[in-house]
C-alpha positions in Angstrom: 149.9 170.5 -3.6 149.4 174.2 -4.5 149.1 175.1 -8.2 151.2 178.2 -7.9 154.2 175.7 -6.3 152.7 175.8 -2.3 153.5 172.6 -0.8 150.6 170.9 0.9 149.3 173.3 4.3 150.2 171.8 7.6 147.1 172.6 9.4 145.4 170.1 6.8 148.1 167.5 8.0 148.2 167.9 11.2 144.5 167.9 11.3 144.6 164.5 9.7 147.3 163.2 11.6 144.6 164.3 14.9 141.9 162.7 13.3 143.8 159.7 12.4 144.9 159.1 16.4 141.9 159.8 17.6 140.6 157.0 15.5 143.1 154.6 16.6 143.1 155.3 19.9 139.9 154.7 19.8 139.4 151.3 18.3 142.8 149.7 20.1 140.9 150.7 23.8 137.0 149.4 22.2 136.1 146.7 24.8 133.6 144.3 23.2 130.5 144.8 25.2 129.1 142.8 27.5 126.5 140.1 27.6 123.5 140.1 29.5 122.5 136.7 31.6 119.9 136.1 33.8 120.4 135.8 37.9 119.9 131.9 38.0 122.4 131.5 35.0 124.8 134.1 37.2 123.9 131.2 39.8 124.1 128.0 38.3 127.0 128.3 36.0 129.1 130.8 37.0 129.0 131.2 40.7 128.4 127.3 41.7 131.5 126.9 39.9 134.1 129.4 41.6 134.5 131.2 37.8 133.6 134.5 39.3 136.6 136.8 39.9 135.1 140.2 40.5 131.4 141.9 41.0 131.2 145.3 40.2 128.4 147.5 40.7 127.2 150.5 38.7 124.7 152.7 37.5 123.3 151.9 34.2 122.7 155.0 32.1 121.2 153.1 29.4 118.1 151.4 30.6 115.0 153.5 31.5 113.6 151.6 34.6 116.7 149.7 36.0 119.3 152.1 37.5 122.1 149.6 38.3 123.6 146.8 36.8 126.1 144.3 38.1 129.3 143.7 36.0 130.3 139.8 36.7 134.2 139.6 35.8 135.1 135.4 35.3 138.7 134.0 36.0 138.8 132.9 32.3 138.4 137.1 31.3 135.1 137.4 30.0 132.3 140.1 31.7 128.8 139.3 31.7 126.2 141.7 33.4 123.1 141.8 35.4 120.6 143.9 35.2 119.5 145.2 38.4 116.3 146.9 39.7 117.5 147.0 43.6 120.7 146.8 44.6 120.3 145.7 48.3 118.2 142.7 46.8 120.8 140.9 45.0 123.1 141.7 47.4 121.2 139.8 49.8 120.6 136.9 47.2 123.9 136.9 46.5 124.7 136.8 50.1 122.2 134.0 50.6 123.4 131.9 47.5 127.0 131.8 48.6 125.6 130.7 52.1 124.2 128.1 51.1 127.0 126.6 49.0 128.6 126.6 52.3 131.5 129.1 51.4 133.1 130.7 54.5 132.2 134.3 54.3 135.6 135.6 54.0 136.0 133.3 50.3 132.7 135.4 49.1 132.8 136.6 45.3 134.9 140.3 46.2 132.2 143.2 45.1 132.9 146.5 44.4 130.8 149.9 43.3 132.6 151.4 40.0 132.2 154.3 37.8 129.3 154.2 35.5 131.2 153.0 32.6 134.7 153.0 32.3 134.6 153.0 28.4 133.1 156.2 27.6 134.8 158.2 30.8 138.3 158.3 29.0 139.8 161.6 29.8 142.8 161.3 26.6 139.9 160.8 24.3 137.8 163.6 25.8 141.3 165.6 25.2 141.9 164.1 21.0 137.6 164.9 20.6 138.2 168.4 22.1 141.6 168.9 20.1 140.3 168.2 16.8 137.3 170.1 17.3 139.8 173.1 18.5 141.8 172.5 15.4 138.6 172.5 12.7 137.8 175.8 14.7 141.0 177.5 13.7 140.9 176.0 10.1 137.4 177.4 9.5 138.7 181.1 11.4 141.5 181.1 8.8 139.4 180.2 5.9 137.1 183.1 7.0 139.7 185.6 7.6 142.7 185.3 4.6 144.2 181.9 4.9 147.2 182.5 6.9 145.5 184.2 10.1 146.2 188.5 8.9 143.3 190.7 7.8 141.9 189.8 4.3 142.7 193.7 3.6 146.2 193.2 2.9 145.0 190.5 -0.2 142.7 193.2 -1.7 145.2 196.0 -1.3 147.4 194.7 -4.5 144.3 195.4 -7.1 143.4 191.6 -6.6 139.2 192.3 -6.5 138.7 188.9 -6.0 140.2 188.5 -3.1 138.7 187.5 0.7 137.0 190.6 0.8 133.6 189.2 0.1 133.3 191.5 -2.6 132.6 188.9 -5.5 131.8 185.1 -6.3 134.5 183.2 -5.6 136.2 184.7 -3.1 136.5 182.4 -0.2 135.3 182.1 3.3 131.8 183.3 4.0 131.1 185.0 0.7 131.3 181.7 -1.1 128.0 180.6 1.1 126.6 184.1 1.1 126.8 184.2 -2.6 125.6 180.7 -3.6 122.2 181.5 -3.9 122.7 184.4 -6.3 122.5 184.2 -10.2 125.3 185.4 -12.4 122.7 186.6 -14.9 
């Protein structure tokens, strides 16, 4: 609340009320991330045991030397990943592996090549992270230039010298951080 009886600006509140669903939309889509097992667990416990529902390749923009890494999706709903450094390679072990189990090859583990990673492509929160910034834009504009969006010469123009003219300390915007430095004395 204002001193001289303002209520409360809604620029401040609806920049809070951005801030505050950007936040929640953000932690109620945060996947837990994935763990990383080894091919001849991916083998052994998983595969050998019909738990695998899905296998999807990507690109891994997170390791330096491997470029792709294969997402394992289980019936039960977990995800476990691979770490890949050829593609072709375990597609051929993988190939090989349900071969020898003696699957037919039309029951084979269903793979598929996906985006790089679907958590951080998410165009709504690419929209909330560019609104808010748009929004802190126009509060520090208005802050700069008189408050309410008008030229700061219609404050100074009613013998108020201390106005958003950048005249003297303590008068807002950019003069408050031009003047900060300087001594009183």
């Amino acid at each position: 609340m204002n001193p001289n009886g303002g209520g409360p600006k809604w620029e401040n509140w609806l920049m809070l009320s951005l801030l505050a669903g950007t936040a929640t939309f953000y932690f109620l889509n945060l996947k837990k991330p994935s763990q990383e097992i080894t091919y001849m667990d991916f083998v052994q416990n998983y595969l050998a045991k019909n738990q695998v529902e899905m296998i999807t390749l990507c690109e891994d923009k997170s390791g330096s030397s491997f470029k792709y890494r294969a997402n394992i999706q289980l019936i039960s709903g977990e995800v476990y990943h691979l770490v890949l450094p050829q593609v072709e390679n375990f597609l051929y072990k993988l190939d090989l592996a349900q071969r020898e189990m003696g699957r037919d090859p039309s029951n084979f583990v269903p793979i598929k090549y996906g985006p790089a990673d679907e958590q951080t492509n998410s165009p709504v929160m690419n929209m909330m992270i560019g609104a808010s910034f748009l929004m802190l834009m126009v509060l520090i504009y208005r802050s700069m230039h008189g408050g309410k969006g008008g030229s700061s010469g219609s404050k100074s123009s009613k013998g108020n010298s201390g106005g958003n003219s950048g005249g003297g300390m303590g008068g807002g915007g950019m003069s408050d951080l031009m003047n900060m430095s300087k001594s009183n004395a």
